[in-house]
C-alpha positions in Angstrom: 0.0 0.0 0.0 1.4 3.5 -1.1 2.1 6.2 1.3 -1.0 8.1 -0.8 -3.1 5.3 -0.1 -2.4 5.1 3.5 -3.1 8.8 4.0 -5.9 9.4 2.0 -7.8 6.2 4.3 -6.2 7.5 7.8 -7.3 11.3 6.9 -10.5 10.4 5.9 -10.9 7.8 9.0 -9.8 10.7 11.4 -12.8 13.0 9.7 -15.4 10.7 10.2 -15.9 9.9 6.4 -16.2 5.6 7.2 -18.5 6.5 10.1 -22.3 4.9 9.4 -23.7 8.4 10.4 -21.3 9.7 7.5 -22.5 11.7 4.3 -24.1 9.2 2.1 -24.3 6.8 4.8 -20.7 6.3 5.0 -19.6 5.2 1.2 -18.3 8.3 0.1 -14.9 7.1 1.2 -15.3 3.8 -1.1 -15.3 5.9 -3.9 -12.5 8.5 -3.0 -10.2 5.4 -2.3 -10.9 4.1 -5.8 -9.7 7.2 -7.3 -6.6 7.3 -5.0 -5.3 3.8 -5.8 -5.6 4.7 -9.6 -4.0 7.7 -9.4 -1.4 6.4 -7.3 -0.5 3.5 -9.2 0.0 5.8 -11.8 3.7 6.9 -10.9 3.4 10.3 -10.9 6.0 12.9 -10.0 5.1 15.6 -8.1 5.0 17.7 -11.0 3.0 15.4 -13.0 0.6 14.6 -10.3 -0.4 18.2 -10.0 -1.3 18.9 -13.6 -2.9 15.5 -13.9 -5.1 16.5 -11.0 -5.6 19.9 -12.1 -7.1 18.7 -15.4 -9.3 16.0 -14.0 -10.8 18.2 -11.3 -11.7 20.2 -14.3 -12.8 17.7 -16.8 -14.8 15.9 -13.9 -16.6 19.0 -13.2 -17.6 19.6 -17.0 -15.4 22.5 -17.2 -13.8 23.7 -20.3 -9.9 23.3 -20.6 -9.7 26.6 -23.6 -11.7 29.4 -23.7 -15.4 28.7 -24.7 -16.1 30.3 -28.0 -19.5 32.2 -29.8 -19.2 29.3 -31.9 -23.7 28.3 -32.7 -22.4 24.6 -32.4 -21.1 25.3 -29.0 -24.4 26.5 -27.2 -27.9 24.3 -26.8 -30.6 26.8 -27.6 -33.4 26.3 -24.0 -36.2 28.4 -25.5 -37.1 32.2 -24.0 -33.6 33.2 -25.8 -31.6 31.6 -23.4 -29.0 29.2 -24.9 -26.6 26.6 -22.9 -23.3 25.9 -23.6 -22.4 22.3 -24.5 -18.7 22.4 -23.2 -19.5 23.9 -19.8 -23.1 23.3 -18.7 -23.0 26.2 -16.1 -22.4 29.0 -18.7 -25.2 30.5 -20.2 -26.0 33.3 -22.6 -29.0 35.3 -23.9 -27.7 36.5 -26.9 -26.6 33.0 -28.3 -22.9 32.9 -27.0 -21.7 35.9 -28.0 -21.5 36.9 -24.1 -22.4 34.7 -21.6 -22.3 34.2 -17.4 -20.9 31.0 -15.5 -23.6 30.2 -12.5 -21.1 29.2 -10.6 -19.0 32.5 -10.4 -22.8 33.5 -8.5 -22.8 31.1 -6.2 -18.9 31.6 -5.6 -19.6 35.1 -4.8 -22.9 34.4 -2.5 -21.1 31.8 -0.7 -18.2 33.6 -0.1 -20.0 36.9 1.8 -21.3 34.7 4.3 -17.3 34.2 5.6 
């Protein structure tokens, strides 16, 4: 057992994550530990292991790695002149990608006042 795998399960024991009365009943850490024993098996240097996280967390969170474009094959037209875009679900635009908002920038900033 790596020294990833050891401390991912001993932090996560320490915070409770096994416990029945856990999030999702406990299994959250099932899933987490699956992820850690991939990624460590992987063989990554320190330097690899931080842009090969930083991309997943992105890609995992259907976030764009380039800039999102006004491209019309890009955005999902909803109806009342709102359109979606296809790359990064939270982005949105009313004037069919030319300009658009990320909905998670509002709850980032709505969140973050109540620190």
């Amino acid at each position: 057992m790596s020294n990833l795998v050891k401390h991912a399960e001993t932090e996560m024991r320490l915070a409770g994550l096994y416990d029945k009365d856990a999030d999702y009943d406990g299994l959250i850490p099932d899933a987490v530990m699956a992820l850690v024993k991939t990624h460590s098996e992987q063989s990554h240097s320190g330097m690899s292991s931080e842009v090969t996280l930083k991309i997943f967390n992105l890609v995992v969170n259907h976030k764009a790695l380039t800039p999102l474009s006004s491209n019309p094959a890009e955005w999902n037209a909803l109806g009342d002149g709102v359109w979606q875009n296809k790359r990064q679900w939270s982005c949105f635009s009313k004037d069919g990608g030319a300009t658009w908002y990320d909905v998670y920038d509002r709850v980032s900033a709505i969140t973050s006042r109540g620190k």
